[in-house]
C-alpha positions as CSV (number, residue, x, y, z in Angstrom):
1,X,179.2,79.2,65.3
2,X,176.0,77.7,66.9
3,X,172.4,77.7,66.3
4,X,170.0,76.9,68.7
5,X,173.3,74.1,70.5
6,X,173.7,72.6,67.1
7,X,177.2,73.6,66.3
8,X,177.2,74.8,62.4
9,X,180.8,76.1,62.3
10,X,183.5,75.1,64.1
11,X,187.2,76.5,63.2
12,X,189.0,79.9,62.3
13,X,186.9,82.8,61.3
14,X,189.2,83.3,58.2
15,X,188.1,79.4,56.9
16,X,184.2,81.2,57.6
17,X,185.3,84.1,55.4
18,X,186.9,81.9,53.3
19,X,184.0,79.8,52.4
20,X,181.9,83.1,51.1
21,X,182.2,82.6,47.7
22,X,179.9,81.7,44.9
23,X,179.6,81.0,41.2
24,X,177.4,83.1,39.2
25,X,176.5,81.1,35.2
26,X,174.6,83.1,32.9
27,X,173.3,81.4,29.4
28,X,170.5,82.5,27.0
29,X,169.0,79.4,26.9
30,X,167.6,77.8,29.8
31,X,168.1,74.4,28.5
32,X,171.8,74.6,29.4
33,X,171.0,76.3,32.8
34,X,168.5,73.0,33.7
35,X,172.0,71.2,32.8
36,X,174.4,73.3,34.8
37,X,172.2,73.1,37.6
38,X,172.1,69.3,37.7
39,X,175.9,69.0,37.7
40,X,176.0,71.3,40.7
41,X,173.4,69.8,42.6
42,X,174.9,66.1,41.8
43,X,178.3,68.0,43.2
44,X,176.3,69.0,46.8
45,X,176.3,72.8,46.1
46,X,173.3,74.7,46.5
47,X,171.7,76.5,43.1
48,X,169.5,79.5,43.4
49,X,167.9,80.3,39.7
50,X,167.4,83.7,39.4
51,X,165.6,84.6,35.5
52,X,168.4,83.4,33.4
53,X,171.3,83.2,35.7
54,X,172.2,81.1,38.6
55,X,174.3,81.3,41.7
56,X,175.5,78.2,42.9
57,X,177.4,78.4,46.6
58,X,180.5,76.4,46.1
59,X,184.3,77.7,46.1
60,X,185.3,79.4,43.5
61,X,187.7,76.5,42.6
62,X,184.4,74.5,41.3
63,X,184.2,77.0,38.5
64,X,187.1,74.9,36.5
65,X,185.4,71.9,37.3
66,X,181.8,72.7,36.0
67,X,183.6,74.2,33.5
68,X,184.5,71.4,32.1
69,X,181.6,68.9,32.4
70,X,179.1,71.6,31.2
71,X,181.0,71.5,28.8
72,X,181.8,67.9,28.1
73,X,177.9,67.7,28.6
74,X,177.0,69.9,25.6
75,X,176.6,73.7,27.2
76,X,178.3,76.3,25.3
77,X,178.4,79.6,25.8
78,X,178.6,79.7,29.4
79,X,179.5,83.2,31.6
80,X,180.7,81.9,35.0
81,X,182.1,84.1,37.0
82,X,182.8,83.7,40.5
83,X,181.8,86.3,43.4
84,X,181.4,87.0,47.3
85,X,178.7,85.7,48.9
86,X,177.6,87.8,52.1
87,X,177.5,87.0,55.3
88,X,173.6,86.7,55.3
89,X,173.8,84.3,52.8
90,X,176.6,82.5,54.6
91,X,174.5,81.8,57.8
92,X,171.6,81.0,56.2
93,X,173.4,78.1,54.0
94,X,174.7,77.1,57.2
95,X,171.4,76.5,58.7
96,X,169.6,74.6,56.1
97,X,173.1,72.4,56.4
98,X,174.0,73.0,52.7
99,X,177.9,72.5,51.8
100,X,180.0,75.9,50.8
């Protein structure tokens, strides 16, 4: 896949498709959102925030792993559930050179 010549994706369409997914954590209190967020962002993934919910694009295999140090890190009560991202939002991750 290229943009503009810069080459953004190079291999197999099925590792593109592959690399679609994305965590969604929910928590009442934002506090522990602030926290999940800076584990992902320390990890390279991408966080949107979106009211009290966030979408982080990473595999789905990351959900273990923040799991675990949210966890370790004092958040409780965590809903992280992992789901598709399109292709939209594939792309544009691409282009701003963040890591799926």
């Amino acid at each position: 896949m290229l943009n503009q010549g810069k080459a953004l994706f190079n291999g197999p369409a099925r590792d593109l498709l592959d690399r679609r997914a994305e965590l969604v954590v929910e928590a009442e209190d934002a506090v522990q959102l602030d926290l999940v967020e800076r584990l992902a962002s320390r990890a390279g993934y991408t966080v949107t925030r979106e009211e009290q919910a966030l979408r982080i694009a990473c595999p789905a295999s990351f959900a273990e792993t923040l799991n675990q140090e949210s966890r370790e890190a004092g958040a409780t009560g965590l809903t992280i559930r992992a789901r598709e991202a399109s292709l939209e939002q594939l792309f544009l991750a691409l282009l701003k050179g963040d890591r799926a």
